[in-house]
C-alpha positions in Angstrom: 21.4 -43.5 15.0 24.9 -44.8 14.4 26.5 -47.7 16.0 30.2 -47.6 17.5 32.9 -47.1 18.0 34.2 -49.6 15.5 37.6 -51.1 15.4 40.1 -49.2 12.9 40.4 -52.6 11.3 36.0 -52.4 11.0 35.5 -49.2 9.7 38.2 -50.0 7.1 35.8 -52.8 5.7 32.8 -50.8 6.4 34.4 -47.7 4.0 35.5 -50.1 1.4 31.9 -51.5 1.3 29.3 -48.9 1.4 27.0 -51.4 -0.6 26.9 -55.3 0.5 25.4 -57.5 -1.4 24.2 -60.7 -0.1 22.3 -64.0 -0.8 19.0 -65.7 0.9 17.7 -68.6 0.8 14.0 -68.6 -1.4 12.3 -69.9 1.0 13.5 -67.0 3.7 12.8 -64.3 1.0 9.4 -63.3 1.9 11.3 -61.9 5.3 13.0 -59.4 3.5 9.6 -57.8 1.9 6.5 -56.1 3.5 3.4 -58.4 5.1 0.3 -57.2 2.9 -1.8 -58.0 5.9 0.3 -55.6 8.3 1.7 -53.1 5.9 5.5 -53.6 8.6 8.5 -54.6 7.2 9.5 -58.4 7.4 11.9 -58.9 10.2 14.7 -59.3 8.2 13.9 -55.9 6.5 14.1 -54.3 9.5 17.0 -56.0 11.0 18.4 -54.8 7.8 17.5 -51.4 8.4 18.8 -50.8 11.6 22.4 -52.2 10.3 22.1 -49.7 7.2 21.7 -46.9 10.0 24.3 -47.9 12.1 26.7 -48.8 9.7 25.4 -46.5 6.6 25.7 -48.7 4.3 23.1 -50.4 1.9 22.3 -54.0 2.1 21.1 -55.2 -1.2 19.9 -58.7 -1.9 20.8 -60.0 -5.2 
């Protein structure tokens, strides 16, 4: 799957960033990481996910 068509002025910014790095919050950090009881992503995984497809980039939490 990929998303678009981006604007010139997006896919400039999406070139120049193939990895974005990005803060959460510690108490929103269990989102990003798999349920033990479910063995699915956390919803902000998967959100995550579908951007990286889209976009092809990787989204990495630092």
């Amino acid at each position: 799957m990929h998303a678009g068509p981006f604007s010139a002025a997006e896919q400039s910014w999406i070139d120049v960033h193939p990895v974005v790095r990005f803060s959460i919050h510690e108490k929103y950090a269990p989102y990003l990481t798999e349920s033990n009881k479910h063995k699915s992503a956390g919803p902000f995984k998967a959100l995550l996910s579908k951007i990286e497809e889209c976009t092809r980039q990787q989204y990495v939490p630092v």
